[in-house]
N, C-alpha and C positions, 0 to 999 in steps of 0.2 A: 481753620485750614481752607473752607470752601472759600470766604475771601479773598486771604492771601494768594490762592489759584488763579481766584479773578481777576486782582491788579496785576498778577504776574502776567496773565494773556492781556492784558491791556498796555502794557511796554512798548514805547516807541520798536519798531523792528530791528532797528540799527542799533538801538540798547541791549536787547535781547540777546541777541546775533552777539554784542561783544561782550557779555557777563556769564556767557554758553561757552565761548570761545576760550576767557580766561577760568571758567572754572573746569574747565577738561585740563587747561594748561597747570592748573595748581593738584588737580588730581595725579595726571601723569605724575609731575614731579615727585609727587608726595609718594607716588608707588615707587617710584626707581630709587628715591633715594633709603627706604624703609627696607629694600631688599625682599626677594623671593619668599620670603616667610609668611608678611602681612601680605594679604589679598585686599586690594582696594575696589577692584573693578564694579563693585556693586555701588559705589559713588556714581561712578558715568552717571548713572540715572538721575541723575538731578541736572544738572545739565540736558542729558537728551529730553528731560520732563518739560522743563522749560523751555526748550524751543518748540516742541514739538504740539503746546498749548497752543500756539501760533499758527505753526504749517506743520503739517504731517512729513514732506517732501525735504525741509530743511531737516525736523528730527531722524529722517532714514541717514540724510551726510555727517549729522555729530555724531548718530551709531557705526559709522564706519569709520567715521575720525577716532570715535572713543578707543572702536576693537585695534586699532592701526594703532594708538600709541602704547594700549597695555602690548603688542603685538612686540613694540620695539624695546619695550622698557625686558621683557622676557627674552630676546636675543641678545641684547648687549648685557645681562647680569652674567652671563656666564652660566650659567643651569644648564648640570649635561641629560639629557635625557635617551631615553634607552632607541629613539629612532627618529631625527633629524627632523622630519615630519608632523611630531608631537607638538609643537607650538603652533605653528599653524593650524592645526586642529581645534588645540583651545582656543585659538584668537577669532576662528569660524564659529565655532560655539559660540563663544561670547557676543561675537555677532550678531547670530542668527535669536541669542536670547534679546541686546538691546533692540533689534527690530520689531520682536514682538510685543518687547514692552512699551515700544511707540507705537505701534499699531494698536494695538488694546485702547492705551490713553486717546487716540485721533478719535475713534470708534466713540468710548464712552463722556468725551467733552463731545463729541456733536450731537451724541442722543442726550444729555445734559441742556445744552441750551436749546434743542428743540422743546425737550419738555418745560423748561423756564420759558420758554417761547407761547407755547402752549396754554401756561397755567395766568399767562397773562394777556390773551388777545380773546377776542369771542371765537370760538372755531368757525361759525358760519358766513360771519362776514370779515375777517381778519382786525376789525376794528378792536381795540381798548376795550377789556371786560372792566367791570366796576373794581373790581383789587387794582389793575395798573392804573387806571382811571383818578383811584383816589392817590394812587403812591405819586402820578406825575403832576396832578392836582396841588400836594400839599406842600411839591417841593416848588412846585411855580407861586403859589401864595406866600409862601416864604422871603422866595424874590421880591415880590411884589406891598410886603410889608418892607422892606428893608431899602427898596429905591423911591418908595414913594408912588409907582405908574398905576393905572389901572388894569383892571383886568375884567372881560367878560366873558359869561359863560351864559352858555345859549340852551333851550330845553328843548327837544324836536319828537314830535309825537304823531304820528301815520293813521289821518284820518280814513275811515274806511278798508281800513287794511284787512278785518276778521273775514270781509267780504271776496280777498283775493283769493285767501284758503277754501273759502266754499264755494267759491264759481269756478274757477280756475288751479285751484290744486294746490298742497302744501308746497312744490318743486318751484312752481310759478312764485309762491310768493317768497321763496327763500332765495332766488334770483332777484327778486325786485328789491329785500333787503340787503342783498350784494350792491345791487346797482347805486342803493342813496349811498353808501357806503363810500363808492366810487366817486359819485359826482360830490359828495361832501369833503373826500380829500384833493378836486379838481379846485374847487371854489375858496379853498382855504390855504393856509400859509404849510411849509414844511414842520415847523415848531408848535401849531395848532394841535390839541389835543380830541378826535375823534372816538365816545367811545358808544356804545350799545349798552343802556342799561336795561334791557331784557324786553322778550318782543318786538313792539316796534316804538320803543324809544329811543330816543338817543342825547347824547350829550356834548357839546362843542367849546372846548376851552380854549380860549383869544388872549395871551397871556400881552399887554403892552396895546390892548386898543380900547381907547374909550367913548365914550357918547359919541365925539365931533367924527373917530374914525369906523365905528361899528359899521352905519347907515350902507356904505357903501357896497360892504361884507357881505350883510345880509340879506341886500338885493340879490347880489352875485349868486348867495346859494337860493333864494328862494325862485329867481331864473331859473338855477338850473336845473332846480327839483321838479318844475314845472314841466319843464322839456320831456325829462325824462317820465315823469308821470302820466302825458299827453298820449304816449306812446301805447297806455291801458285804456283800450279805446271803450271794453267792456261794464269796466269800472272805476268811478271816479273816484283814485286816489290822489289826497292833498297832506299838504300838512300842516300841524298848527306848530306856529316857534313861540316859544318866549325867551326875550334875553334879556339880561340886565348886566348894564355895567356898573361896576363897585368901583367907586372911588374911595373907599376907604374897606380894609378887608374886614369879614366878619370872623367873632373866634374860633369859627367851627367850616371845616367844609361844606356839610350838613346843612347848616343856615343858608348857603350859596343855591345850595342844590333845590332848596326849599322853597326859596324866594325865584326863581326862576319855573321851576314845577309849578307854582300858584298862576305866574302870567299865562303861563301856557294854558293852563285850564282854563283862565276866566277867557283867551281864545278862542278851545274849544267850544263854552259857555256860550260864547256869541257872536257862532255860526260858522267856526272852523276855516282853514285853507287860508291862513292870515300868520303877519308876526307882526311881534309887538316888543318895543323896547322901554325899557326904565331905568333910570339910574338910581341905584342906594347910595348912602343912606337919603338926597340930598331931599326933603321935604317938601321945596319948590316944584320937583320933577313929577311931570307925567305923563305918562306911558301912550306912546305913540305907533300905531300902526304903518307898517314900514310896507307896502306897494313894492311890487317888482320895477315900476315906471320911477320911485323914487319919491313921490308926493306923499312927506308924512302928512297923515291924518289924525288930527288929538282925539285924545280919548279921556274920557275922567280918570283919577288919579287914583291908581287902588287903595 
């Protein structure tokens, strides 16, 4: 069911809008022609359900579309009741019950996807926790065995960082993890996957860029980490990267994660505030330090 809710809110609006429209239209029918005896009205709700997944504001007009046709189908059957008044009353009731039932649903689909919002971003920097990280990871490798492109993924690791929290304050350094966070979605594409894997790591998924177009990338961000690092004039925060681009995927996510985690350390290893790139599986390749000026410099082959 929580699916089927989900592709329902995902419905073109004009689809929506007309499957809401003729399903009050098959309801009414079905009340007036079934007579005064069967009560239908508790159908509307699937209709106001469904629109109302969408907008709240369109769900308030099909509950007053709904009340308005059981409203008409109870004057035109003929039903005498004991003071002219009485139908309108029920059709206000019935009202005021489908408003509430669309109000309730607006309410708990919004606190719904905040909390799927939630359970999948880091709270303090809004980036990708390691669960979305891996869910939007394994459907881009997917792609990327299936078209044949490459794909890289970059490891970023915040040298000097334990020293923000003890000079300058947990608050300081939970801004400055805001801030890469920031300049890391400035320097990168909309489809780029940013995520935090805890402290001051992080992870950069480049799904369609390989060796020939990384280099450019990741001047861009190592710019613009620089910039913004410059600004800690107390303390020299840098960072070390390793990225590798996969020309051919490995069977595991893990393995990606693994083989770029290593570059990054053999980085830090020798002398931090650097990135370094490599291509897997290719033999030939080796792993080049990538300058913000853009002059790789080889390195031996890990």
């Amino acid at each position: 069911m929580r699916i089927g809710m989900h592709h329902l809110a995902r419905l073109p609006r004009w689809l929506n809008l007309g499957i809401t429209l003729a399903l009050v239209g098959i309801i009414g029918y079905t009340d007036y022609i079934t007579g005064v005896e069967l009560s239908f009205s508790v159908f509307f709700l699937v209709p106001i359900s469904l629109i109302t997944l969408q907008d709240r504001g369109s769900g308030y007009v099909i509950a007053l579309l709904s009340a308005a046709v059981w409203l008409v189908n109870d004057l035109i059957s003929g039903t005498v009741y004991t003071h002219p008044l009485i139908p309108y009353w029920n059709a206000t009731v019935r009202l005021i019950y489908f408003l509430l039932h669309a109000t309730l649903l607006s309410i708990l689909t919004t606190m719904l996807r905040h909390e799927r919002s939630l359970a999948r971003q880091d709270p303090l920097t809004t980036a990708a926790n390691w669960r979305h990280f891996e869910e939007t990871a394994e459907l881009e490798l997917q792609r990327a065995r299936q078209s044949g492109q490459p794909i890289t993924l970059a490891y970023l690791d915040l040298d000097n960082f334990k020293q923000v929290n003890d000079t300058l304050g947990h608050a300081v350094g939970d801004e400055l993890l805001q801030n890469v966070v920031r300049t890391l979605r400035r320097a990168t594409r909309q489809q780029d996957v940013i995520a935090r894997l805890g402290g001051d790591e992080f992870a950069l998924l480049l799904p369609g860029i390989g060796s020939d177009g990384i280099q450019p990338v990741l001047q861009r961000v190592c710019r613009s980490l620089h910039g913004m690092f410059a600004a800690l004039k107390t303390v020299a925060v840098t960072a070390s990267i390793g990225a590798v681009t996969f020309t051919r995927i490995p069977p595991t996510l893990e393995e990606m994660v693994q083989e770029a985690d290593n570059l990054m350390y053999t980085v830090k290893s020798s002398g931090k505030n650097q990135c370094r790139h490599s291509v897997w599986p290719d033999p030939a390749a080796r792993a080049s330090a990538i300058p913000p000026d853009g002059a790789a410099a080889d390195h031996p082959k890990l």
